[in-house]
C-alpha positions as CSV (number, residue, x, y, z in Angstrom):
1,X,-2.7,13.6,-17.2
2,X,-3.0,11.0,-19.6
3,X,0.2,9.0,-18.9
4,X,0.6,8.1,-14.7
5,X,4.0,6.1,-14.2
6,X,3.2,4.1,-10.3
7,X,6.8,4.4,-8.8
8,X,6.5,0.5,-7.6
9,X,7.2,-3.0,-8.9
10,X,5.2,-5.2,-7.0
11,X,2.8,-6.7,-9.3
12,X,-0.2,-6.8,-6.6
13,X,0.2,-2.8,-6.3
14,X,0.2,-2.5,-10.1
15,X,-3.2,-4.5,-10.3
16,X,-4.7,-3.0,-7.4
17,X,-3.9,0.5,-8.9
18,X,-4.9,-0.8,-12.9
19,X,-8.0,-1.7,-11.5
20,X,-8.9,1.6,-9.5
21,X,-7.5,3.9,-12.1
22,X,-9.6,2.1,-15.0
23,X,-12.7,4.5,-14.4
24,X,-10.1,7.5,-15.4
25,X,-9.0,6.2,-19.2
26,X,-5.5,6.5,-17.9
27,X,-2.6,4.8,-19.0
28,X,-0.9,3.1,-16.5
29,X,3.0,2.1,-16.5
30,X,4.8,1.2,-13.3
31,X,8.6,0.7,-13.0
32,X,8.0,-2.6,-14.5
33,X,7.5,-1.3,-17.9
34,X,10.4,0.9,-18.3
35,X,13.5,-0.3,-19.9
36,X,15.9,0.7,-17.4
37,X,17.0,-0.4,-14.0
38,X,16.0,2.3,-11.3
39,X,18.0,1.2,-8.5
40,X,16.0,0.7,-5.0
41,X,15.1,4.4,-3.4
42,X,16.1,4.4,0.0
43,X,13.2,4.8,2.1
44,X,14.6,7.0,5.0
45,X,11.4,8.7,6.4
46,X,9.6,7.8,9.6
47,X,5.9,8.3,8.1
48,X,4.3,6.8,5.3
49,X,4.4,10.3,4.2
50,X,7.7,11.2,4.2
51,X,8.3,7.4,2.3
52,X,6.1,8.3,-0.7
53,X,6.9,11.6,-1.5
54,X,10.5,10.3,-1.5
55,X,9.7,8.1,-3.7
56,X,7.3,10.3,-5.7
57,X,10.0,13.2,-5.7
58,X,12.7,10.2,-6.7
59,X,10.8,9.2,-9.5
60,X,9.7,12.7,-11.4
61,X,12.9,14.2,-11.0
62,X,14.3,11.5,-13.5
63,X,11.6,11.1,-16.0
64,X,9.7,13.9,-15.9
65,X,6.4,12.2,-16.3
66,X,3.5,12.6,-13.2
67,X,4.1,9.9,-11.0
68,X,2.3,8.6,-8.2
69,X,4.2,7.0,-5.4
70,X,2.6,5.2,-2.1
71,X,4.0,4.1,0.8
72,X,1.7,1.4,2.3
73,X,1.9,-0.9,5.4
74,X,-0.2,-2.7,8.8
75,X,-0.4,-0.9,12.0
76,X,-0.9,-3.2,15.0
77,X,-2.1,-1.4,18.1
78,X,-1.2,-4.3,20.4
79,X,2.5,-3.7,18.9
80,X,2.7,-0.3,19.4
81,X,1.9,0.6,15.7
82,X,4.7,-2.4,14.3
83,X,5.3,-3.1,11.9
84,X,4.3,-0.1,10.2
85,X,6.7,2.3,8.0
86,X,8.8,-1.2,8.2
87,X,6.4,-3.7,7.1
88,X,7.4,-5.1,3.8
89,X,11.0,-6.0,5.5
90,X,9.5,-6.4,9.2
91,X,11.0,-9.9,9.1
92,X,14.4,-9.0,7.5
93,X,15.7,-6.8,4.3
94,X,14.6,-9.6,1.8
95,X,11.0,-8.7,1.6
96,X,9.4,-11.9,2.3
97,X,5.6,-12.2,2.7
98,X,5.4,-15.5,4.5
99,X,8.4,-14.7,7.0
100,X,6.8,-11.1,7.8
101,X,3.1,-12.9,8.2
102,X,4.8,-15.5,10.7
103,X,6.6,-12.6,12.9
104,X,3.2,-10.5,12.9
105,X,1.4,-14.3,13.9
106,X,4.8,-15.1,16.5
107,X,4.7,-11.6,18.2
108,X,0.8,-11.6,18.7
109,X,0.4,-15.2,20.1
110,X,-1.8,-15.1,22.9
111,X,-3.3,-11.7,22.4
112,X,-7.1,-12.1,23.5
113,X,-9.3,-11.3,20.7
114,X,-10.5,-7.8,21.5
115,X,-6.9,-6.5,21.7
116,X,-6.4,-7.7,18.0
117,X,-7.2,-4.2,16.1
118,X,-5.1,-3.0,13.6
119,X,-4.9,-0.9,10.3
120,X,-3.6,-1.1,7.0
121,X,-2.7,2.8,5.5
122,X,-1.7,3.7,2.5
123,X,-0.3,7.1,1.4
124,X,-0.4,8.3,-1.9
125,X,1.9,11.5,-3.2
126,X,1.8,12.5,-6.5
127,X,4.3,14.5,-8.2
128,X,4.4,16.3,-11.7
129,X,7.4,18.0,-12.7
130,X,7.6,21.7,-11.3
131,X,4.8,21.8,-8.9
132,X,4.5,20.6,-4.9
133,X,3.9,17.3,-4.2
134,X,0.3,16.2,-2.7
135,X,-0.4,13.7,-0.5
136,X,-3.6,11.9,0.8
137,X,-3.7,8.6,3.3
138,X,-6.5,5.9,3.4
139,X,-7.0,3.2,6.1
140,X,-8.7,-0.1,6.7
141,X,-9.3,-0.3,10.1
142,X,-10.1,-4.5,10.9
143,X,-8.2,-6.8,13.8
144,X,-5.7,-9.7,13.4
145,X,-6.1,-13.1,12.7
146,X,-4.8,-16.1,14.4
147,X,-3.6,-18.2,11.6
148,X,-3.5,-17.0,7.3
149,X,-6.4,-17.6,5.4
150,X,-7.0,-17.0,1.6
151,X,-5.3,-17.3,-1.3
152,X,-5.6,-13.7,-2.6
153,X,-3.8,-10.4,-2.2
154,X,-0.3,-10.3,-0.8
155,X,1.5,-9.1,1.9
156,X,-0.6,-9.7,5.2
157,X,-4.3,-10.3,3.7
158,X,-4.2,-13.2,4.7
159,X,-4.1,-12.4,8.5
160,X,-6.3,-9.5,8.2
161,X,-10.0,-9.1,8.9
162,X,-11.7,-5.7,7.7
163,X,-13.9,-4.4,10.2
164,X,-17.9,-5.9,9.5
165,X,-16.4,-9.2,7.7
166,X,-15.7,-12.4,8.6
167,X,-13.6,-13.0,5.9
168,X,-9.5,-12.3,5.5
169,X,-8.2,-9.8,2.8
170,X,-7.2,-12.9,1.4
171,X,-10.3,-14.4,1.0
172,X,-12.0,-11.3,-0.7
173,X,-12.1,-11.5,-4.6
174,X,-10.0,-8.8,-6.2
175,X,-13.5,-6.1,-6.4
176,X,-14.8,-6.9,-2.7
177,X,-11.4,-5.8,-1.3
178,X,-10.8,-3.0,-3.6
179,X,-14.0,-1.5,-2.9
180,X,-13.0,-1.6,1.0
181,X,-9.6,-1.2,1.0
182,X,-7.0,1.7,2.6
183,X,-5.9,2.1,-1.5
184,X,-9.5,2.7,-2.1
185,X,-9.9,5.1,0.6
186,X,-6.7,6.8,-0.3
187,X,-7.9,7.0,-3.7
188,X,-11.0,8.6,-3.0
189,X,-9.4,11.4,-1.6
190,X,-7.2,11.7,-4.4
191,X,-10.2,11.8,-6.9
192,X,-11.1,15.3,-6.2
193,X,-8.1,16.3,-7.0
194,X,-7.1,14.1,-10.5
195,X,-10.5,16.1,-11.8
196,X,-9.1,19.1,-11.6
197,X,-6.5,17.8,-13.7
């Protein structure tokens, strides 16, 4: 599997996954490399599951290359698992990471500091033409911060602290946070199986 085409086009994903794959001598495209327009895949599941291998499935059907799709978001317990499956549009279908960050901050005001936990999870599926899709999910289990902090990542770092730091995603250079985060442990799981490839 020398070629691995990531089914996204959010340049923060594509880092995160350049960096991880490195070890591996893969190349790396994403959907920001090809010359076409792939129009948006509806994202219909319930579970970050269901999401990437839609995705994934999307994907290898058309170019029949391996392809490795994730769908990726926050969990908040005191929210009841929100946003979740809808977090990159939590605040409305444009995708904004400042207006989602200010609902998360809005909708937890005043929750005391030991009801703050939350999660990020990522699900990764990959797909090669002909053969069943395989999944694997990582988490970062950490709480919710009061106010953003940091000036790297994207999406909700900045209001997350990983469990045993007292530092934001956000605030974490680009190796501290992928050497803790739910893409990492997502990855890991995935390792086993890309050697047998």
């Amino acid at each position: 599997m020398e070629k691995l085409l990531i089914a996204t086009k959010n340049e923060g994903k594509v880092r995160d996954f350049k960096e991880l794959f490195s070890k591996y001598g893969m190349e790396i495209i994403s959907l920001l490399d090809l010359d076409e327009t792939i129009p948006e895949i509806e994202e219909t599941g319930t579970t970050f599951e269901e999401n990437a291998r839609i995705k994934a499935e999307t994907i290898v059907e058309r170019f029949q290359l391996p392809v490795l799709a994730d769908d990726s978001g926050l969990e908040i317990d005191a929210l009841g698992g929100r946003p979740g499956v809808y977090s990159a549009r939590y605040a409305g279908e444009a995708k904004n990471d400042q207006a989602n960050l200010e609902k998360v901050l809005e909708e937890m005001e005043g929750v005391p500091a030991d009801n703050r936990s939350a999660r990020f999870v990522c699900v990764l599926a990959v797909a090669r033409p002909g053969e069943a899709t395989y999944t694997v999910r990582g988490t970062c289990e950490g709480s919710i911060a009061t106010a953003p902090a940091g000036e790297n990542g994207f999406g909700y770092d900045p209001v997350f602290y990983p469990k045993g730091t007292d530092k934001t995603m956000a605030q974490l250079t680009a190796k501290e946070k992928n050497s803790i985060s739910h893409r990492k442990n997502a990855l890991v799981q995935l390792e086993k199986w890309v050697g047998k490839l």
